[in-house]
Chimera marker file (.cmm) of the C-alpha trace (Angstrom):
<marker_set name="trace">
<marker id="1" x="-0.740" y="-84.708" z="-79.360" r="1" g="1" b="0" radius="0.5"/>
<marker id="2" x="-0.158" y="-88.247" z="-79.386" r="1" g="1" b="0" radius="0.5"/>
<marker id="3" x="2.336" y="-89.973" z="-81.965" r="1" g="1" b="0" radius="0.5"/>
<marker id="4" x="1.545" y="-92.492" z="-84.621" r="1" g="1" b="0" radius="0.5"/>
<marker id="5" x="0.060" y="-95.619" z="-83.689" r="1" g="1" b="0" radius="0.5"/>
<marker id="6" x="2.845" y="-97.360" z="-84.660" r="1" g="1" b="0" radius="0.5"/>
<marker id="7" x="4.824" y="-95.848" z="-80.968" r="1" g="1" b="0" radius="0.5"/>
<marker id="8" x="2.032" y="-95.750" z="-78.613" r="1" g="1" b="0" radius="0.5"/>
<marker id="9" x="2.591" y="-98.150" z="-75.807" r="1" g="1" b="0" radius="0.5"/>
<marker id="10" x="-0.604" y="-99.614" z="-74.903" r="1" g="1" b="0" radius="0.5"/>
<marker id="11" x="-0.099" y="-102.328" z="-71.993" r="1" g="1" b="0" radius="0.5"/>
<marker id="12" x="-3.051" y="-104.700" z="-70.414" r="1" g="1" b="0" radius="0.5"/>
<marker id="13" x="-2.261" y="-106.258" z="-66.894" r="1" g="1" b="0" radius="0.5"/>
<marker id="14" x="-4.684" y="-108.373" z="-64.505" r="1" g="1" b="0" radius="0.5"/>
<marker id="15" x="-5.568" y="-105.765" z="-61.600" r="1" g="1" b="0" radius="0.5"/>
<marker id="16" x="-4.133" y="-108.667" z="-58.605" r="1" g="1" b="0" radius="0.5"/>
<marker id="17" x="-0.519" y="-108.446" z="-60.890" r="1" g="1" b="0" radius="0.5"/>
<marker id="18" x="1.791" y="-105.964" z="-58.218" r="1" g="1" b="0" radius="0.5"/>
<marker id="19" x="2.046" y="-102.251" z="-59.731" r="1" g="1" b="0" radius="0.5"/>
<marker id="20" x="5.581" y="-101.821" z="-61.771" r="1" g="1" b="0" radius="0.5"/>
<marker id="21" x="6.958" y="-98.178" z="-62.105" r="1" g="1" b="0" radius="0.5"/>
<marker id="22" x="7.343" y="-99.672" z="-65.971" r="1" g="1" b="0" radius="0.5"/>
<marker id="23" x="3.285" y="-99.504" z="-65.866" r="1" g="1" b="0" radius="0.5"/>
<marker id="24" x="3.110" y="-96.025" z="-66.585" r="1" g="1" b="0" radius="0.5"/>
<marker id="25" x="-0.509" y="-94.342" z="-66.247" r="1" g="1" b="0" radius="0.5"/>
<marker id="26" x="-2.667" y="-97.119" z="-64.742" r="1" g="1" b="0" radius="0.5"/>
<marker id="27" x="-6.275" y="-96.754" z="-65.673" r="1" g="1" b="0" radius="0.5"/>
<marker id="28" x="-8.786" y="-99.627" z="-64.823" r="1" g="1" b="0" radius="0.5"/>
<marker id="29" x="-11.277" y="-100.189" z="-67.561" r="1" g="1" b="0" radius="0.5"/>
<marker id="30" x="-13.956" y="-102.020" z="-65.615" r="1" g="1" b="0" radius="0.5"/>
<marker id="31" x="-17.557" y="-101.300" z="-64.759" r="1" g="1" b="0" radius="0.5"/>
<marker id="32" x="-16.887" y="-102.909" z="-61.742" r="1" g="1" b="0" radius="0.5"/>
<marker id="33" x="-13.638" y="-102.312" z="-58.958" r="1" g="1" b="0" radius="0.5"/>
<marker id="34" x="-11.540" y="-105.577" z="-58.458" r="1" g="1" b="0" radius="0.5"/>
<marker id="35" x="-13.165" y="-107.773" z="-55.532" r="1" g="1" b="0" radius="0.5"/>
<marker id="36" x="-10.615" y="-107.732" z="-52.877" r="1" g="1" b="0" radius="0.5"/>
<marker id="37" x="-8.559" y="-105.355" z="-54.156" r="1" g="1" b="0" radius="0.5"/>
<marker id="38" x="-8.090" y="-102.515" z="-51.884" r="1" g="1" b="0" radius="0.5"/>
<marker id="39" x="-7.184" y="-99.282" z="-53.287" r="1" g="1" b="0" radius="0.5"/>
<marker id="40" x="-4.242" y="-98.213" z="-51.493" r="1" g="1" b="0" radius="0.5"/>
<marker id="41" x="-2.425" y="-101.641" z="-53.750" r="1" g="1" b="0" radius="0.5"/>
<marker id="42" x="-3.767" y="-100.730" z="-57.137" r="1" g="1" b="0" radius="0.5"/>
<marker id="43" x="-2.179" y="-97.622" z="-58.143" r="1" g="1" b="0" radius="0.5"/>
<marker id="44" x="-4.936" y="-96.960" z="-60.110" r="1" g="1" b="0" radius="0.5"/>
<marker id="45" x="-4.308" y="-93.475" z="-61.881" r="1" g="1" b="0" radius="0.5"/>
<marker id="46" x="-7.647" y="-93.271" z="-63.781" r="1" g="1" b="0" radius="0.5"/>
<marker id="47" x="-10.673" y="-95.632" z="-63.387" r="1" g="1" b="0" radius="0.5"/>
<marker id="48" x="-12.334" y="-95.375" z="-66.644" r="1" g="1" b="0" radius="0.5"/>
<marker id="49" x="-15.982" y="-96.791" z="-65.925" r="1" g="1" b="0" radius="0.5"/>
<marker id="50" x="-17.317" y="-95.494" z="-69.137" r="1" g="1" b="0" radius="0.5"/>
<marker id="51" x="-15.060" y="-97.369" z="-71.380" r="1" g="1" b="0" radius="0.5"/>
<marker id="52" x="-15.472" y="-100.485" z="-69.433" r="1" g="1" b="0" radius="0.5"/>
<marker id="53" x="-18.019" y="-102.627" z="-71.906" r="1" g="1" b="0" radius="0.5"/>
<marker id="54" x="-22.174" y="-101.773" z="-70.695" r="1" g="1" b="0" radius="0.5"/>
<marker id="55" x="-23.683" y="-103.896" z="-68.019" r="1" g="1" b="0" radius="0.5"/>
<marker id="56" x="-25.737" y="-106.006" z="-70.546" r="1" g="1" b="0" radius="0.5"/>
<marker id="57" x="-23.092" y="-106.764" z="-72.680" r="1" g="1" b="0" radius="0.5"/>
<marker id="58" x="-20.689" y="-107.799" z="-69.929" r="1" g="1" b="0" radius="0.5"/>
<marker id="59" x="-23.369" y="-110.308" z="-68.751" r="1" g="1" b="0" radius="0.5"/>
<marker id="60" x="-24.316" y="-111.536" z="-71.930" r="1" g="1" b="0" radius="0.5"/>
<marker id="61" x="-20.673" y="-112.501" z="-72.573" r="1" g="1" b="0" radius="0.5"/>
<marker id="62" x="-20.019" y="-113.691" z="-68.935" r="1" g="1" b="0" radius="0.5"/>
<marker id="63" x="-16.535" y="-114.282" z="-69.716" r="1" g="1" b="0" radius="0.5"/>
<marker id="64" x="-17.513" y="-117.603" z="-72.007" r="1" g="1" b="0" radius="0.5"/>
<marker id="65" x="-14.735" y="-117.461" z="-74.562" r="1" g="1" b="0" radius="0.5"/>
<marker id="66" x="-17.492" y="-119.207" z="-77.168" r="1" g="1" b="0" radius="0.5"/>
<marker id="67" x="-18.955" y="-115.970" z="-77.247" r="1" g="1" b="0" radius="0.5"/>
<marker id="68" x="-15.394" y="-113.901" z="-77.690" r="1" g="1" b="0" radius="0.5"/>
<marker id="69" x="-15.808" y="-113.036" z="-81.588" r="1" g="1" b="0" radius="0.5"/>
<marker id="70" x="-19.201" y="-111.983" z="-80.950" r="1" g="1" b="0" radius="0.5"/>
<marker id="71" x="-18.548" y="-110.089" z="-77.924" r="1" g="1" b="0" radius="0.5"/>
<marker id="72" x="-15.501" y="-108.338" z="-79.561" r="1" g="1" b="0" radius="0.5"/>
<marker id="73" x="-17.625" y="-107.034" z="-81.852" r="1" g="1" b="0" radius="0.5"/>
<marker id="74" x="-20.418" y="-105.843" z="-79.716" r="1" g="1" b="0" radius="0.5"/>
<marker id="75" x="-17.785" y="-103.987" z="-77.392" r="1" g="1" b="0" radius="0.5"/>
<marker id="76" x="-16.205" y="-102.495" z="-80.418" r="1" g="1" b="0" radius="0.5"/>
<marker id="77" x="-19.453" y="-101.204" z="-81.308" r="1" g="1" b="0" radius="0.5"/>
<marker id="78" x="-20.221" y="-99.644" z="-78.178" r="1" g="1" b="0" radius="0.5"/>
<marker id="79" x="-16.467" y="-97.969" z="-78.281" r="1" g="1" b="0" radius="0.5"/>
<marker id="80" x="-17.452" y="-96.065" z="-81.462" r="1" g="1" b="0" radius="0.5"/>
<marker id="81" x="-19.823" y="-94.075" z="-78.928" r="1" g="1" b="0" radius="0.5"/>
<marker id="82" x="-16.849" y="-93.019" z="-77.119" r="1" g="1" b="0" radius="0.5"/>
<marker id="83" x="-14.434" y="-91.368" z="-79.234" r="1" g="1" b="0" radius="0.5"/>
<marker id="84" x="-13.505" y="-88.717" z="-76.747" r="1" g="1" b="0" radius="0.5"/>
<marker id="85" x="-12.251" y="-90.966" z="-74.064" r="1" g="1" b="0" radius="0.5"/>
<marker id="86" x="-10.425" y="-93.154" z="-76.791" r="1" g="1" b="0" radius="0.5"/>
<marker id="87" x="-9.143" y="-89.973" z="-77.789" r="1" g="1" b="0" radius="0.5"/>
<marker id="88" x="-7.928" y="-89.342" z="-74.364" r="1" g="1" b="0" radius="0.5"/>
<marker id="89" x="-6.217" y="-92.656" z="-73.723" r="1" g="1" b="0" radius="0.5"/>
<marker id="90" x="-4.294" y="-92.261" z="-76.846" r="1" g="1" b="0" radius="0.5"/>
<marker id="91" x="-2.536" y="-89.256" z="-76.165" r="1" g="1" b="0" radius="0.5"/>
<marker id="92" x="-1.556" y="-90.825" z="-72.873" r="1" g="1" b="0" radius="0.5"/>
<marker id="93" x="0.052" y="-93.746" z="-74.545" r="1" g="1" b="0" radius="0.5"/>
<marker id="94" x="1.859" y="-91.224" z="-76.937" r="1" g="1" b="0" radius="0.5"/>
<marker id="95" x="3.192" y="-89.332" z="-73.994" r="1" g="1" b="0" radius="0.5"/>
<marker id="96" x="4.018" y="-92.082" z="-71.497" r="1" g="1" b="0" radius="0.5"/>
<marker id="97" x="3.077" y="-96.129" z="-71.277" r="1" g="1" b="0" radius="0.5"/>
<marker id="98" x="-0.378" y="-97.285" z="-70.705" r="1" g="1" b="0" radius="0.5"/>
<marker id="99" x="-1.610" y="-100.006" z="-68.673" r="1" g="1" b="0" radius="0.5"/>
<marker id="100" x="-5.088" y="-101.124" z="-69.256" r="1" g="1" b="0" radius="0.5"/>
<marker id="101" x="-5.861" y="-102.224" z="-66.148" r="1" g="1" b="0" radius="0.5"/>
<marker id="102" x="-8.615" y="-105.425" z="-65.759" r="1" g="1" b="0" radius="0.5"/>
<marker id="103" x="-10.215" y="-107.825" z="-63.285" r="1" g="1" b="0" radius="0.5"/>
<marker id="104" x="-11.010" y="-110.830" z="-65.228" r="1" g="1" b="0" radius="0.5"/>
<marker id="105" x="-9.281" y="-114.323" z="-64.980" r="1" g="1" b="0" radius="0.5"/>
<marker id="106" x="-8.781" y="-114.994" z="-68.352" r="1" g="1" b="0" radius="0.5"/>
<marker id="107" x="-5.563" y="-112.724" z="-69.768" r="1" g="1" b="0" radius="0.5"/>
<marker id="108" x="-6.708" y="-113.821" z="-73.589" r="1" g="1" b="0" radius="0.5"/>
<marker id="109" x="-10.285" y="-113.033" z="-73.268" r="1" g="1" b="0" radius="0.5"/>
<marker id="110" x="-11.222" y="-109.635" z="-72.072" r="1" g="1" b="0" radius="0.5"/>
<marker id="111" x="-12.135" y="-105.866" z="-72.501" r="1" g="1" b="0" radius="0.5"/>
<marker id="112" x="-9.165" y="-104.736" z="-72.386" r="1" g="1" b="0" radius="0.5"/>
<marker id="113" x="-7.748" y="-106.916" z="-74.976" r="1" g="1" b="0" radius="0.5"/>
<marker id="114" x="-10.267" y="-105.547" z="-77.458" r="1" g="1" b="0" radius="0.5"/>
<marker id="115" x="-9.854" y="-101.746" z="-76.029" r="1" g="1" b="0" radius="0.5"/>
<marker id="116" x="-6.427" y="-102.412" z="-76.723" r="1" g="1" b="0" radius="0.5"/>
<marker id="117" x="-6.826" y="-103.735" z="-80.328" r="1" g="1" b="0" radius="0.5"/>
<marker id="118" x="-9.138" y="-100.265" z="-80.950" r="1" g="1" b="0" radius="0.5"/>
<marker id="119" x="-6.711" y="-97.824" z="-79.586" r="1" g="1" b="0" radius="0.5"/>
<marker id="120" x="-3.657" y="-99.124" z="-81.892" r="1" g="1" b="0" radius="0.5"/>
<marker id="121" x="-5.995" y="-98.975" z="-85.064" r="1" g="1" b="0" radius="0.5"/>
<link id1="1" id2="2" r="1" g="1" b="0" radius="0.2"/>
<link id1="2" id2="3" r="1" g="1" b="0" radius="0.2"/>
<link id1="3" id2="4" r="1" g="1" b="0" radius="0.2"/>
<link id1="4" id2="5" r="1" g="1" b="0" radius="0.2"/>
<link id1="5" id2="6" r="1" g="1" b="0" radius="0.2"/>
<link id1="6" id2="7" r="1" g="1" b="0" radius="0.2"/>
<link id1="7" id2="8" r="1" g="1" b="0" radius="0.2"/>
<link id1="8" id2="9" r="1" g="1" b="0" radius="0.2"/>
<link id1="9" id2="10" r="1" g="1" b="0" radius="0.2"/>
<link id1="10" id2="11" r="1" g="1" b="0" radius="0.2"/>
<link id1="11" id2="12" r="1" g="1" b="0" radius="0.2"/>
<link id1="12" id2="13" r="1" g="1" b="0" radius="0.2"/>
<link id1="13" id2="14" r="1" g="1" b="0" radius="0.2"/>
<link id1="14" id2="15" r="1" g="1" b="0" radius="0.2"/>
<link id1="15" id2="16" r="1" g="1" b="0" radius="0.2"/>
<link id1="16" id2="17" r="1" g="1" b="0" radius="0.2"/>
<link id1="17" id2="18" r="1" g="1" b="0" radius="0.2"/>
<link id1="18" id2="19" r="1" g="1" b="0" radius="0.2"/>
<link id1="19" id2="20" r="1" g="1" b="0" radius="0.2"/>
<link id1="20" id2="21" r="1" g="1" b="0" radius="0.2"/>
<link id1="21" id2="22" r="1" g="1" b="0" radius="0.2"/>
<link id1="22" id2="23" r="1" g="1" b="0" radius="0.2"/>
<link id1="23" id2="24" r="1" g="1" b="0" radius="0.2"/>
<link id1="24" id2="25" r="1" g="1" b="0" radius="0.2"/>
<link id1="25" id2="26" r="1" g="1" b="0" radius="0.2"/>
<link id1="26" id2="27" r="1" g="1" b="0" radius="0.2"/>
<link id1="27" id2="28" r="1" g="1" b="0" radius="0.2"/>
<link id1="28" id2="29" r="1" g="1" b="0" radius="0.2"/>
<link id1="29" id2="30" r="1" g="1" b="0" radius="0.2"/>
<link id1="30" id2="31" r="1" g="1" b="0" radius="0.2"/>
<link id1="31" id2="32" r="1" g="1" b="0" radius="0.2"/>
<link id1="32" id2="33" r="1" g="1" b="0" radius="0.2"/>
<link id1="33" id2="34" r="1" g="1" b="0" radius="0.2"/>
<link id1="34" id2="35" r="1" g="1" b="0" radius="0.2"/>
<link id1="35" id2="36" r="1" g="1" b="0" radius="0.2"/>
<link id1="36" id2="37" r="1" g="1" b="0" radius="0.2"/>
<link id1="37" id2="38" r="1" g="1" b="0" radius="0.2"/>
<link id1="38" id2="39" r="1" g="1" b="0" radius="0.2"/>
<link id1="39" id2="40" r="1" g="1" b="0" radius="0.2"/>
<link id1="40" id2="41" r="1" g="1" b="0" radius="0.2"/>
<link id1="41" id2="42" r="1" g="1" b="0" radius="0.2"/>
<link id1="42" id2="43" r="1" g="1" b="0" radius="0.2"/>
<link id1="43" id2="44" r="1" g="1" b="0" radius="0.2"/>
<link id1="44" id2="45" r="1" g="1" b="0" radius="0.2"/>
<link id1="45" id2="46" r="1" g="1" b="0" radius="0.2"/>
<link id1="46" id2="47" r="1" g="1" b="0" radius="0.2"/>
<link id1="47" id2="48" r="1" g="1" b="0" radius="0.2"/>
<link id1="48" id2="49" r="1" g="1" b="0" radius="0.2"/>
<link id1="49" id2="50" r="1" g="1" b="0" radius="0.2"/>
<link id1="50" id2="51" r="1" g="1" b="0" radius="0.2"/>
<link id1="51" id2="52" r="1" g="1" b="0" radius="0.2"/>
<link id1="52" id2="53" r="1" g="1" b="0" radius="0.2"/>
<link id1="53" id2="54" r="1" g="1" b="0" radius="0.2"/>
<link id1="54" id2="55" r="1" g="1" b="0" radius="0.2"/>
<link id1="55" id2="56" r="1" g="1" b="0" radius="0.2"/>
<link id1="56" id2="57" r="1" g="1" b="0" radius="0.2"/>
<link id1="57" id2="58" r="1" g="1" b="0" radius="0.2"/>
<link id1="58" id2="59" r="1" g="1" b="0" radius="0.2"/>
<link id1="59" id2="60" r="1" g="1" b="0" radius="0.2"/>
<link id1="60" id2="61" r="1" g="1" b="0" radius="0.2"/>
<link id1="61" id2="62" r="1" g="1" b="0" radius="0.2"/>
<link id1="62" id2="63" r="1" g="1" b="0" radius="0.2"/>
<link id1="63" id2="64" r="1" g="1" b="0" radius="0.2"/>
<link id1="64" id2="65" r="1" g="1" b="0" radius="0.2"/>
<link id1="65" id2="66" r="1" g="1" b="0" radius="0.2"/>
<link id1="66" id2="67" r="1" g="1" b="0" radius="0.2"/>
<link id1="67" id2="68" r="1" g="1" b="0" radius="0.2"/>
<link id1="68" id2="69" r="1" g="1" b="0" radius="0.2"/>
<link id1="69" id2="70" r="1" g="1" b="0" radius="0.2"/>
<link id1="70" id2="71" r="1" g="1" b="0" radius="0.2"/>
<link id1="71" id2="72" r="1" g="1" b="0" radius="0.2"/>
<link id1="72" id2="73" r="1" g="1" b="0" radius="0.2"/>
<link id1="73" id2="74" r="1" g="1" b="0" radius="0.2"/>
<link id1="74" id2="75" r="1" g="1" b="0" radius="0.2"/>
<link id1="75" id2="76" r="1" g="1" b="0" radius="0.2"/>
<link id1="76" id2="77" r="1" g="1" b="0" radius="0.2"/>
<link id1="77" id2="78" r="1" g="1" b="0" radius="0.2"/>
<link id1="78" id2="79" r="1" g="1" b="0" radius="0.2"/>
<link id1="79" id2="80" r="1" g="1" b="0" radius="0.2"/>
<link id1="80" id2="81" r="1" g="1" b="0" radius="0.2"/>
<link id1="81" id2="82" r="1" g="1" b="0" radius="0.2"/>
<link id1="82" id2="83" r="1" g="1" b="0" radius="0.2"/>
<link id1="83" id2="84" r="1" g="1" b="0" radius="0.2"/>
<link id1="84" id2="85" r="1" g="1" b="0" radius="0.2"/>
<link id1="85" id2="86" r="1" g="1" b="0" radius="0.2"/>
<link id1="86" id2="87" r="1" g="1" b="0" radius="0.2"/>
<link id1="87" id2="88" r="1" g="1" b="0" radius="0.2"/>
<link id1="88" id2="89" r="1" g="1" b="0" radius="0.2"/>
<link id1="89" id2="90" r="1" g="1" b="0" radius="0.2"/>
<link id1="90" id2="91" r="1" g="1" b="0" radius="0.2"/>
<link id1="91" id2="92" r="1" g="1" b="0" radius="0.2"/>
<link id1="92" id2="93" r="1" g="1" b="0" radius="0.2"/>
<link id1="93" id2="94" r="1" g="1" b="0" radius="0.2"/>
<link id1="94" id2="95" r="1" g="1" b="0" radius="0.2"/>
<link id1="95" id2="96" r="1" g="1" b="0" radius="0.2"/>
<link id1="96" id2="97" r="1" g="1" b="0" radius="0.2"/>
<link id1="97" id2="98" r="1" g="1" b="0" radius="0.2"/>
<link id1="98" id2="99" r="1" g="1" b="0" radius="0.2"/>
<link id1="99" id2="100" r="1" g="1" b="0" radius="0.2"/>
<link id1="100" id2="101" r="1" g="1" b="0" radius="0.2"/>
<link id1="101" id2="102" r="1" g="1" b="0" radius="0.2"/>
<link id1="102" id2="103" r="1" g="1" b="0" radius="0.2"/>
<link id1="103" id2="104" r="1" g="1" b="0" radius="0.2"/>
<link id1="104" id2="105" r="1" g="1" b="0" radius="0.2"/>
<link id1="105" id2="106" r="1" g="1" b="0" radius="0.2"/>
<link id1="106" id2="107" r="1" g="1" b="0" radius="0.2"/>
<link id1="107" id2="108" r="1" g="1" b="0" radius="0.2"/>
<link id1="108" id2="109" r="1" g="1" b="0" radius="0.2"/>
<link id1="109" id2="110" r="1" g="1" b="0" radius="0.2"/>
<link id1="110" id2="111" r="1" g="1" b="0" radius="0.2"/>
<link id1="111" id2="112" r="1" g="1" b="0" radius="0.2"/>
<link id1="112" id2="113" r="1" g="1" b="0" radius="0.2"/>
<link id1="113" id2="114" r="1" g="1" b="0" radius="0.2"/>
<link id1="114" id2="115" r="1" g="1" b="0" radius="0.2"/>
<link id1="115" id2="116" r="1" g="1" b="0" radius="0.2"/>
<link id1="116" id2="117" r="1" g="1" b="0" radius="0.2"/>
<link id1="117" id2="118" r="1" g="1" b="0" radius="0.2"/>
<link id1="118" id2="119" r="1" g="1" b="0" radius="0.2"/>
<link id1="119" id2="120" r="1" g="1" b="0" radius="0.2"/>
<link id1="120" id2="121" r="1" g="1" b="0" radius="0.2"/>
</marker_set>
């Protein structure tokens, strides 16, 4: 069972940052694996496809921070869907740290910024 939100330890890191043992359980939460990224270097525990935003929405958004309110709220509306996995992901951060693992450039504007924002509420 995982504690209050108040102790969960919910990370995000950029998938091309090294591994650190401090990471925890590394899941990636993109559609899509990191170009150039080889496996063997990710230490990717989980890869979470279905949590990752939908294809539409991800190129809608296309990483244009103008569109970042909107697209927070489109992506939170799609997570609603997916209780189960959220469910999941929070009883891993109340057992160990979680890194939400991620591909895009910008660190400020991305999935898991927002999946991060709905797990700790």
């Amino acid at each position: 069972m995982a504690r209050s939100n108040q102790t969960l330890d919910i990370r995000i890191k950029r998938a091309y940052l090294p591994p650190a043992s401090r990471d925890g359980a590394r899941v990636l939460v993109d559609r899509i694996w990191p170009r150039g990224l080889r496996k063997s270097e990710a230490a990717i525990e989980r890869w979470i496809k279905e949590v990752a935003p939908s294809t539409a929405l991800r190129r809608w958004y296309g990483h244009d921070p103008a569109r970042w309110e909107m697209f927070r709220q489109r992506y939170r509306a799609e997570l609603k869907g997916k209780a189960a996995i959220l469910d999941e992901l929070r009883t891993t951060a109340g057992e160990r740290p979680l890194t939400l693992v991620y591909s895009a450039r910008d660190e400020r504007h991305n999935q898991a910024v927002v999946l991060r924002e709905a797990l700790l509420r």
